[in-house]
C-alpha positions as CSV (number, residue, x, y, z in Angstrom):
1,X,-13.0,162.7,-146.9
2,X,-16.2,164.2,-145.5
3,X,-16.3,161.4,-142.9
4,X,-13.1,162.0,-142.2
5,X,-13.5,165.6,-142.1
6,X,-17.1,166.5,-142.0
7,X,-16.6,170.2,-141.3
8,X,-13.9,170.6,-144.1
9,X,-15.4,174.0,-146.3
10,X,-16.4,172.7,-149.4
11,X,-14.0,175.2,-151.6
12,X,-11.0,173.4,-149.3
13,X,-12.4,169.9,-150.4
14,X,-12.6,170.9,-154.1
15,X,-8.9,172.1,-154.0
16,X,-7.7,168.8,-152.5
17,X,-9.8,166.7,-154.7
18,X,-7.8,168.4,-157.8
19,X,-4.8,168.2,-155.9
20,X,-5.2,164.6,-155.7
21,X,-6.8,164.3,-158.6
22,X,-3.5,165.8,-160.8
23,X,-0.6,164.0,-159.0
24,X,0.7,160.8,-159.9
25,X,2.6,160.8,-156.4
26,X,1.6,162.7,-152.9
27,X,4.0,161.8,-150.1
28,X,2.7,163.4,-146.7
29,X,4.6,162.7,-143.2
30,X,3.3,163.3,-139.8
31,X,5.8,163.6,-136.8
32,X,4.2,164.2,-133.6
33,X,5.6,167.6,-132.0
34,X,3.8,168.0,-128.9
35,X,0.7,165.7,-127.1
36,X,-1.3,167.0,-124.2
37,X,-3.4,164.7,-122.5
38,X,-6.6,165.1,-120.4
39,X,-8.3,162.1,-119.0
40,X,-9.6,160.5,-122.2
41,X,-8.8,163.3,-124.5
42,X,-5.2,164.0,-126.4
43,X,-4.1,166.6,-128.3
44,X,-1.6,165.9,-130.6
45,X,0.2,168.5,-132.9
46,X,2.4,167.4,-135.8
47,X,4.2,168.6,-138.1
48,X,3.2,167.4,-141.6
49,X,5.1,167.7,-144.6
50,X,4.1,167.1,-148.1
51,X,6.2,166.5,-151.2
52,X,4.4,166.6,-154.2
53,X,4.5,168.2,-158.0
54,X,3.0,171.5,-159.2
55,X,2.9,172.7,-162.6
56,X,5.6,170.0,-163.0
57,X,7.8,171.4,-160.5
58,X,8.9,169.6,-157.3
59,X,7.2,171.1,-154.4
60,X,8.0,170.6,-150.5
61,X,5.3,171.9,-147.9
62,X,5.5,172.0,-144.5
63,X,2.5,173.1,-142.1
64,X,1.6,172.4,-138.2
65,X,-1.8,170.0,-137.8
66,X,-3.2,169.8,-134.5
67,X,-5.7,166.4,-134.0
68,X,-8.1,166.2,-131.1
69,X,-8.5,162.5,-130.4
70,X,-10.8,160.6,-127.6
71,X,-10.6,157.1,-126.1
72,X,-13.2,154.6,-127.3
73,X,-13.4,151.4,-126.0
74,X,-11.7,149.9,-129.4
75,X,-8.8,152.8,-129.1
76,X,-8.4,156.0,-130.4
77,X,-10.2,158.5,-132.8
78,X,-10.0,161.8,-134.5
79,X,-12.7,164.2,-132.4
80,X,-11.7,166.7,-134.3
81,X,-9.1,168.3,-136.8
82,X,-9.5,172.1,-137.1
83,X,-8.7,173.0,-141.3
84,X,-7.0,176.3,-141.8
């Protein structure tokens, strides 16, 4: 995830790893909301949901990501995705 992510706080990584770590099922969906585009840079908000169980309780979350993506010559990657 820190490849992924490398700016991701290290308390925030710790609390997904347990997330992760405690679930025998996470489902997450994107759907793209909104893209903006300028030259080779996109930015691309989504709305992500996550099912999921907590303290063995069915739990539904829903939150707004926004990617920053750039066009390399093989396609597109993630600049940047801002953790709240």
């Amino acid at each position: 995830m820190e490849s992924i992510l490398p700016r991701i706080p290290n308390e925030k990584l710790k609390l997904i790893r347990d997330l992760l770590r405690s679930q025998k099922q996470i489902q997450m969906r994107l759907a793209i909301t909104k893209v903006i585009s300028i030259e080779d840079n996109d930015v691309v908000e989504c709305s992500q949901s996550l099912q999921f169980s907590e303290h063995g309780k069915p739990t539904n979350r829903t939150t707004t990501v926004t990617l920053y993506l750039v066009k390399r010559a093989k396609g597109w990657q993630i600049a940047d995705m801002p953790i709240s």
